[in-house]
C-alpha positions as CSV (number, residue, x, y, z in Angstrom):
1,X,17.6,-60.6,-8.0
2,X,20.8,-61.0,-5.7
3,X,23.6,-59.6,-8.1
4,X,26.4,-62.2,-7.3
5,X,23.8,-64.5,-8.9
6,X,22.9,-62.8,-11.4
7,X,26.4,-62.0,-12.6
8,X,27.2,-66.1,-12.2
9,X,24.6,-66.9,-14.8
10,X,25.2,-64.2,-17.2
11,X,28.9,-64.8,-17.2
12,X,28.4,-68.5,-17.7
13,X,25.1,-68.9,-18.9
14,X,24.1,-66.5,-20.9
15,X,27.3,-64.7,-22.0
16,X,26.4,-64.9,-25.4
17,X,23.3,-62.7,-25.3
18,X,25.4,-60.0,-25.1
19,X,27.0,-60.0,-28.6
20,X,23.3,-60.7,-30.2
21,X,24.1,-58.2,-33.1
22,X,27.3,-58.6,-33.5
23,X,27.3,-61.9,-33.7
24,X,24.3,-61.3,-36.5
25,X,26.7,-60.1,-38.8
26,X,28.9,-63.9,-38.9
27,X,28.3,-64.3,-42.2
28,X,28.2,-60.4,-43.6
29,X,30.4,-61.3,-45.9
30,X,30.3,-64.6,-46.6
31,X,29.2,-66.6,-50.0
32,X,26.7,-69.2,-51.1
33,X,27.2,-70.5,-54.1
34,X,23.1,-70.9,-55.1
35,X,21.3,-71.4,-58.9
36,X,18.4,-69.4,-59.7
37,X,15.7,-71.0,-57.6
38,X,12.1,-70.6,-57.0
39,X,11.7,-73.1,-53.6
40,X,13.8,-73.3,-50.1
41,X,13.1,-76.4,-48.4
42,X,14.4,-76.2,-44.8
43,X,15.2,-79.1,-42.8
44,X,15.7,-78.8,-39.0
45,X,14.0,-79.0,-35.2
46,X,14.3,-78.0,-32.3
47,X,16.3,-74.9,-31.5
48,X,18.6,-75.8,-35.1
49,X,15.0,-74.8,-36.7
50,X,13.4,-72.1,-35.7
51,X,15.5,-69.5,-37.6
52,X,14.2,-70.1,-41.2
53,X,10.8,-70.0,-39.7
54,X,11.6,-66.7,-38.4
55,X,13.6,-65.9,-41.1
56,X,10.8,-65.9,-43.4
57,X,8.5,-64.4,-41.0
58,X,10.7,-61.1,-40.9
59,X,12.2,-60.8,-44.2
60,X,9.6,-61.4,-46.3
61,X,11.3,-62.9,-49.1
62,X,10.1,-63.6,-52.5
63,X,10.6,-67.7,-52.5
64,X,8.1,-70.1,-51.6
65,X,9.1,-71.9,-48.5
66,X,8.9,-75.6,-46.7
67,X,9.4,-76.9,-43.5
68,X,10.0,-80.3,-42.4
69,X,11.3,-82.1,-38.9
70,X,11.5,-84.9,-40.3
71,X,10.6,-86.3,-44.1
72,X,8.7,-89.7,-44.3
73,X,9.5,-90.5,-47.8
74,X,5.7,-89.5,-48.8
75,X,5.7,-85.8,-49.0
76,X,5.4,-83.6,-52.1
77,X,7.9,-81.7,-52.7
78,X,8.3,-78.8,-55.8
79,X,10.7,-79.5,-58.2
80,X,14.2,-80.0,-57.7
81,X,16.0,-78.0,-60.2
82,X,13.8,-75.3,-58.7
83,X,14.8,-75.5,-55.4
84,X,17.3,-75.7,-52.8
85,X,17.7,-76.9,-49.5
86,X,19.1,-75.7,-46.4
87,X,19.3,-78.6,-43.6
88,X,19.8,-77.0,-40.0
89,X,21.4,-79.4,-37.1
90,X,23.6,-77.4,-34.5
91,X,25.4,-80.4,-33.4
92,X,25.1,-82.2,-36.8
93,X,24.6,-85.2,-35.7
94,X,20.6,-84.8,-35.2
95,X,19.0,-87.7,-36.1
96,X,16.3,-86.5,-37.9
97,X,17.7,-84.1,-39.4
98,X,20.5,-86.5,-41.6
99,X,18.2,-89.2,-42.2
100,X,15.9,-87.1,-44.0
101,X,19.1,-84.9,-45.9
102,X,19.7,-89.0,-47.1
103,X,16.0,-89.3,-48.5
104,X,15.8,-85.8,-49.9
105,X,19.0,-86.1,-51.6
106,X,18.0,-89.5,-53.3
107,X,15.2,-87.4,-55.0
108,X,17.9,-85.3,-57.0
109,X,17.7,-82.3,-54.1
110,X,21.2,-80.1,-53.9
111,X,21.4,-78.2,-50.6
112,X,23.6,-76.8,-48.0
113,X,23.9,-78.1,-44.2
114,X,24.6,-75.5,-41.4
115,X,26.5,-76.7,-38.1
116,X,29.3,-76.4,-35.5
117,X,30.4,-80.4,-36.9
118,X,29.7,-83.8,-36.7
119,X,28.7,-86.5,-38.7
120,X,26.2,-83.6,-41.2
121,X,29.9,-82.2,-42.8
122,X,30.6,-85.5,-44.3
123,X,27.2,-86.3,-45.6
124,X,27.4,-82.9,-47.2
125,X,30.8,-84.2,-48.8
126,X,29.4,-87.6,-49.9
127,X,26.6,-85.8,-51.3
128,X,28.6,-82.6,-53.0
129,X,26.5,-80.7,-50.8
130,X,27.9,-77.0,-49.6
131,X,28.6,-77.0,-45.5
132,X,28.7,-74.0,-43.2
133,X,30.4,-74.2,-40.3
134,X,29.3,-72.2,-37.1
135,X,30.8,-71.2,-33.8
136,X,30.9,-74.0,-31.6
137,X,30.0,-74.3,-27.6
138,X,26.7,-73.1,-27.7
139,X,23.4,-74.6,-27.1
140,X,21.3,-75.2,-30.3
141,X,19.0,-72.1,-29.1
142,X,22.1,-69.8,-28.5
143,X,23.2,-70.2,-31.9
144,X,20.2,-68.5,-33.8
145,X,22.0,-65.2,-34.6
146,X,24.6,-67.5,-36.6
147,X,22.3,-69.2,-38.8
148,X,20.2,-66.3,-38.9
149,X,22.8,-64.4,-40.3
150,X,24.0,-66.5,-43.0
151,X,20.0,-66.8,-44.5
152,X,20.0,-63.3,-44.1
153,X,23.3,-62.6,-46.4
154,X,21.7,-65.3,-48.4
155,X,17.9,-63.3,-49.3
156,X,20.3,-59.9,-49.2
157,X,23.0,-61.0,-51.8
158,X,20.3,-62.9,-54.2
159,X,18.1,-59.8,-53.9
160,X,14.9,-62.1,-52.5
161,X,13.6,-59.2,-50.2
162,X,13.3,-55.7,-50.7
163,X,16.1,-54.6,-47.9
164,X,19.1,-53.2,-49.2
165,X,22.3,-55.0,-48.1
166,X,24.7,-52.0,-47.5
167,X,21.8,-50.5,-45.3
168,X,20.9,-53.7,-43.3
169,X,24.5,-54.7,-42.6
170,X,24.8,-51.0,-41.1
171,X,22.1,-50.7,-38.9
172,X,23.0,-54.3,-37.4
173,X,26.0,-52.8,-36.9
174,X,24.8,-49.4,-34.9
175,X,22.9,-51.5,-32.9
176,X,25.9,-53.7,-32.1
177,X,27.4,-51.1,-31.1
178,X,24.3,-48.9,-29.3
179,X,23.2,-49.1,-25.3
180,X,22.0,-52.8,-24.5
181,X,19.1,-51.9,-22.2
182,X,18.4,-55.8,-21.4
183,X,21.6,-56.4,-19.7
184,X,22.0,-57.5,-15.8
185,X,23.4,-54.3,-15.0
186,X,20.2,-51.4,-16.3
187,X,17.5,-51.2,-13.8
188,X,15.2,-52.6,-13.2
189,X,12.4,-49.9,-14.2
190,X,14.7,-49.1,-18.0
191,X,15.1,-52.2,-18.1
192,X,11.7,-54.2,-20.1
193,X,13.4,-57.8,-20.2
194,X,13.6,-57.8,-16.2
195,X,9.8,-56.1,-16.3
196,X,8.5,-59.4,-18.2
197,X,10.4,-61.7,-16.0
198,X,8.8,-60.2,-12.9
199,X,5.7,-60.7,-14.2
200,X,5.8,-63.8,-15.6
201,X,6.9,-64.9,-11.5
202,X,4.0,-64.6,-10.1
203,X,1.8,-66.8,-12.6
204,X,1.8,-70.1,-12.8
205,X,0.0,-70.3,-16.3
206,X,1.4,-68.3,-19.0
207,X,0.2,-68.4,-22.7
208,X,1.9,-66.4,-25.7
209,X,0.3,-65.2,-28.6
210,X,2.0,-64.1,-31.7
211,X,0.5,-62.2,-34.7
212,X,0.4,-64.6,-37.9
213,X,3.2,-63.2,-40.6
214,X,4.2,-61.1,-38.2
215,X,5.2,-62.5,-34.6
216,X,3.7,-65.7,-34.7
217,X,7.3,-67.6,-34.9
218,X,8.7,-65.2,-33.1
219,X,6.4,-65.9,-30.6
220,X,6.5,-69.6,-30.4
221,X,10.8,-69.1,-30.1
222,X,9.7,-67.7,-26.6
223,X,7.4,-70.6,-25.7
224,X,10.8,-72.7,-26.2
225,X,13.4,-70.5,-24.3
226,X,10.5,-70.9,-21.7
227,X,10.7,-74.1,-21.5
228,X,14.7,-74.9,-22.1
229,X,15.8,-72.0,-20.3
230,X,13.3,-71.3,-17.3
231,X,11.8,-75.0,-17.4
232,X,8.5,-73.2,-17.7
233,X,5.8,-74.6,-19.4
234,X,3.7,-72.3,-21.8
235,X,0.4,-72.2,-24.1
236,X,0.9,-70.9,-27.8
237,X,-0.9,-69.3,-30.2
238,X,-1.6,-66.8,-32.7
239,X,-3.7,-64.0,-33.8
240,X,-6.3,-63.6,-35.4
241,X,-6.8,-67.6,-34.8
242,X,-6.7,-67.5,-31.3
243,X,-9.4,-64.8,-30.8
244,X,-12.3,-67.7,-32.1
245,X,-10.7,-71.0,-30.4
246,X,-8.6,-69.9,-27.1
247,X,-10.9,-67.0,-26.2
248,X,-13.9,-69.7,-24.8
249,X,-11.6,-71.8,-22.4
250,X,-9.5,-68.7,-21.2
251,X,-13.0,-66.4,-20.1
252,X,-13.6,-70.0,-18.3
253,X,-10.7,-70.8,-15.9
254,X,-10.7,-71.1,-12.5
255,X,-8.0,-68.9,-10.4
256,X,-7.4,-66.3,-13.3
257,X,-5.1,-64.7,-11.3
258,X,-2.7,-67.4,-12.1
259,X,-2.9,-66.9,-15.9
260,X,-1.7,-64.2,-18.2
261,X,-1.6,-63.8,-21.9
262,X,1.3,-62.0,-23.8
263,X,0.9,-60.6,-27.2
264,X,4.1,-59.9,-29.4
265,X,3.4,-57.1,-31.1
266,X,5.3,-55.1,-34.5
267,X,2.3,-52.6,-34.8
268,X,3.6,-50.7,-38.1
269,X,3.4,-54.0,-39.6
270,X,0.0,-54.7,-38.6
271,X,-2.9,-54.1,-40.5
272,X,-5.8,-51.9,-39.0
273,X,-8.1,-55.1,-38.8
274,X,-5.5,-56.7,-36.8
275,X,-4.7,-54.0,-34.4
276,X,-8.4,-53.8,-33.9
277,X,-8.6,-57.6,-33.3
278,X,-5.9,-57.2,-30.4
279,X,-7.3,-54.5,-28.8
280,X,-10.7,-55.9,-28.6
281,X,-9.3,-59.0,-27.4
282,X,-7.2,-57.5,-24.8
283,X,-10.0,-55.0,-23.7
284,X,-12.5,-58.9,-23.3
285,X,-9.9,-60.8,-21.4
286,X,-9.3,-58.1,-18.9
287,X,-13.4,-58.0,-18.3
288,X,-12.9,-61.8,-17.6
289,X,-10.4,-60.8,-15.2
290,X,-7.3,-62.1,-17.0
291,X,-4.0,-60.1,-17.4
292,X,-2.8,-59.1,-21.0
293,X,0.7,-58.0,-21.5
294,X,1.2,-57.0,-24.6
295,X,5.2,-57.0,-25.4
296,X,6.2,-54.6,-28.6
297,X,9.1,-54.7,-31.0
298,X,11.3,-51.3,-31.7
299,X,12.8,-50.9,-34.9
300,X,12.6,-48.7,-38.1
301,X,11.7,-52.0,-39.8
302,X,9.7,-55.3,-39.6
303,X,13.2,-56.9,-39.0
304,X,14.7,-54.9,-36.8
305,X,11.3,-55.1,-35.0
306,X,11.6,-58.7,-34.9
307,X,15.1,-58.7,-33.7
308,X,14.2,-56.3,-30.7
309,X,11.3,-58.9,-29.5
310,X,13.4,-61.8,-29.9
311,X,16.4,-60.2,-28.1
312,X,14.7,-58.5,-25.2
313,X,12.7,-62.0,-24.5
314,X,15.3,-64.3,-24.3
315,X,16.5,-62.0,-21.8
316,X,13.5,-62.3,-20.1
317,X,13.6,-65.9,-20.1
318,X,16.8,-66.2,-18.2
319,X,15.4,-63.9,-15.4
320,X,12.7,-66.1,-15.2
321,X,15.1,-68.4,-14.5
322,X,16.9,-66.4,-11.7
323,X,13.7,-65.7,-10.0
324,X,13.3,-69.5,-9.6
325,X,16.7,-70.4,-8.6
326,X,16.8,-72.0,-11.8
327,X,19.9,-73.1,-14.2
328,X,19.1,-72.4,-17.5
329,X,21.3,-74.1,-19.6
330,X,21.2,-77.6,-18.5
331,X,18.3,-79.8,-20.7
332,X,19.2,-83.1,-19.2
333,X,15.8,-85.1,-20.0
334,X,16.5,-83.9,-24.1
335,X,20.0,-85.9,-24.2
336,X,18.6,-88.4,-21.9
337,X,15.9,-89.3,-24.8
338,X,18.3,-88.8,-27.6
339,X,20.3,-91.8,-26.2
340,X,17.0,-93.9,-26.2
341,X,16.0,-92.6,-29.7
342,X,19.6,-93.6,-31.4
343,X,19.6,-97.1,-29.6
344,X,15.8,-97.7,-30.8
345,X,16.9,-96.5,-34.2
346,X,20.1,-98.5,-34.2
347,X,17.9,-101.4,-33.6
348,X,15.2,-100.5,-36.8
349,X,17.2,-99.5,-39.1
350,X,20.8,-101.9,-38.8
């Protein structure tokens, strides 16, 4: 990678990578003001959703949990002086994302919207919902720490999870403040973000495989930093589903060389079946002739696990960008459709 490149993008691009952890602890000490409640309902999509899914992947928090893109009208939903809902939309002006706080809130739902602005704040005004107000001049999938963050403070201060909040806050803090062994400037071979990258290069098929209520969400937040960041296009998955309906066409391709499967791994959270699944699976592909990379998270914990594989790929996914003369941040064809979805709803709905 040519450094004067290399130090463009990360100084334009993807400055904010490098305050991941700090920027975890946004909300440290910030308040919710939230009932007794037995349900979270989480509305979002796109990059504005994926942190509750991951969220309750890594926590492990004692509340029954739903996720919705979009509501219809015709779901059912638990009771709402039970529950509480948290409506995600970086921008705040994501289409689906306000509609469905309108229909939700008819049905006697209170909640909270997270964004940088727009048009969600006043909803959450006109509805005497709570508003949180994030950093702006980010891209939705750049802002994850920030929302993470305030769910995090959320399950810590209501005592959902079994973390203790003095000792989380702390060690997001050493690790703020530790060696950052992803950036541009470590080599290549300390260096395991760069390592992925590399490898990722030379195929032209790449699937990803989390482990379910361990990686799986983590997982598929790589598929999407793929595709956003490196314009790459990706397979997803998770164990142990994938090991009965992925296996057959995989042993089958043509050029295998082309393909490679990555597994995001926590290990001390997995169970002995599980490992067992992975290493058989691993062991069967490369009979076939098809790479396995299996990527690990480090961490005293199944959170801080989970942090490390989410922070070391998105690294990776802005090399992969480098190494094909790529601009990450640009998602042109997104706004492009947005326009065309608010004219076609303007026209329904008016």
């Amino acid at each position: 990678m040519d450094k004067s490149v290399m130090d463009k993008y990360v100084s334009n691009i993807a400055y904010h990578m490098k305050d991941f952890y700090k920027d975890l602890t946004f909300y440290k000490d910030g308040k919710i003001d939230l009932p007794e409640i037995e349900n979270l309902i989480f509305l979002g999509i796109g990059g504005s959703a994926i942190s509750p899914k991951i969220f309750t992947e890594i926590m492990n928090t004692n509340k029954k949990a739903y996720f919705f893109s979009a509501l219809s009208g015709h779901e059912i939903l638990p009771d709402p002086s039970k529950s509480f809902v948290m409506a995600f939309s970086y921008s705040g002006n994501t289409v689906e994302t306000l509609k469905s706080i309108e229909l939700i809130a008819k049905d006697g739902f209170k909640g909270i919207g997270v964004s940088s602005g727009g048009k969600i704040v006043d909803l959450c005004k006109d509805l005497n919902w709570q508003h949180i107000s994030v950093p702006k001049d980010r891209a939705p999938r750049a802002a994850m720490p920030f929302t993470l963050s305030i769910l995090f403070k959320l399950a810590l201060s209501k005592k959902w999870t079994e973390y203790n909040e003095g000792d989380f806050w702390n060690d997001i803090i050493e690790l703020s403040n530790s060696k950052n062994n992803f950036l541009p400037e470590v080599d290549f071979e300390d260096n395991i973000s760069k390592r992925i990258a590399y490898k990722l290069y030379s195929k032209k098929n790449i699937i990803i495989w989390g482990v379910e209520s361990i990686s799986k969400n983590i997982a598929y937040r790589f598929k999407s930093q793929l595709e956003e960041n490196a314009k790459q296009l990706s397979y997803y998955s998770y164990l142990p589903e994938a090991s009965h309906n992925q296996i057959v066409p995989i042993s089958l391709v043509n050029n295998k060389e082309e393909y490679i499967v990555l597994i995001f791994r926590i290990p001390q959270s997995e169970s002995i079946l599980v490992s067992n699944i992975i290493s058989t699976v691993k062991t069967f592909l490369n009979s076939e002739g098809v790479e396995v990379l299996e990527i690990f998270g480090s961490g005293k914990n199944h959170v801080l696990a989970g942090l490390d594989l989410i922070y070391s790929t998105d690294f990776a996914s802005y090399y992969l960008a480098l190494l094909k003369g790529i601009e990450p941040e640009p998602i042109e064809p997104i706004s492009r459709m947005k326009v065309i979805l608010n004219d076609n709803l303007r026209k329904v709905l008016l």
